[in-house]
C-alpha positions, 0 to 999 in steps of 0.5 A, a space after each residue: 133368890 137369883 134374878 131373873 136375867 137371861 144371856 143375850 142370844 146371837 143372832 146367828 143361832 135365833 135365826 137359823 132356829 126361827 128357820 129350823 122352826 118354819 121348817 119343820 112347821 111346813 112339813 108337819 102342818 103346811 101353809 097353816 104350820 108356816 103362817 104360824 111359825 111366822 106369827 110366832 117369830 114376828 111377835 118374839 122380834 116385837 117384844 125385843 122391839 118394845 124391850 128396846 124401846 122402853 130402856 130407851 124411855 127410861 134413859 131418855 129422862 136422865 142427863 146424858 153421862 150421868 149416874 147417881 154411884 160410879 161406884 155402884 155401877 162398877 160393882 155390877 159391871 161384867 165382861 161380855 154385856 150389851 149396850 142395852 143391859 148397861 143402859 138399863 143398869 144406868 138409866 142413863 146414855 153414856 157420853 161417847 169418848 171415842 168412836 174407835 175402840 168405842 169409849 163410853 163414860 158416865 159421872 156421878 155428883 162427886 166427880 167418879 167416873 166409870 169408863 168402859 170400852 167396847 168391842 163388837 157391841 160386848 163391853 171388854 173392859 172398864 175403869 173406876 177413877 175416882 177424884 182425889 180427896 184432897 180435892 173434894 175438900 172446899 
């Protein structure tokens, strides 16, 4: 079975369809037709708030840059995700490398590191490094 995930939408689109919407709602229903093109709108801009809100939680109780497999989270990995979905993945914030290409990394326990890089809020590209063996052994 596929799960169940949903491609980000740009915000361009959501808002000129949440016009299109009012819109139409004032010619079909008048002030009445407005007011719950608005009340539709307001309730959709709540649950994306309170989805923000609850990845924010979840990563709130973990140690900043940390994940349990690097490994893992690399295979899950793909172009083109959000902050917000690779918080979730990780349920952790990353530790910020640089500001400018924005740089994020998370660590597990035996030392790998995923570093990702950022560009216009998409994630564009990411790296696995992994420590030698040699120098796991005591």
């Amino acid at each position: 079975m596929l799960p169940l995930t949903s491609a980000p939408m740009n915000p361009t689109l959501g808002w000129a369809l949440a016009a299109v919407a009012v819109a139409v709602s004032w010619q079909a229903y008048g002030g009445l037709g407005v007011a719950m093109a608005v009340t539709v709108i307001v309730f959709w801009l709540l649950l994306q708030f309170n989805r923000a809100v609850r990845v924010m939680k979840n990563a709130s109780s973990a140690p900043v840059g940390y994940i349990d497999s690097a490994v893992m989270l690399n295979a899950k990995l793909k172009a083109g995700m959000t902050m917000m979905q690779i918080v979730t993945l990780t349920r952790s914030l990353g530790r910020s490398i640089s500001k400018e290409p924005e740089v994020w990394a998370w660590e597990d326990d035996g030392g790998s590191v995923v570093t990702l890089t950022m560009r216009s809020g998409r994630l564009r590209d990411w790296t696995l490094m992994r420590p030698e063996p040699d120098a796991l052994a005591p």
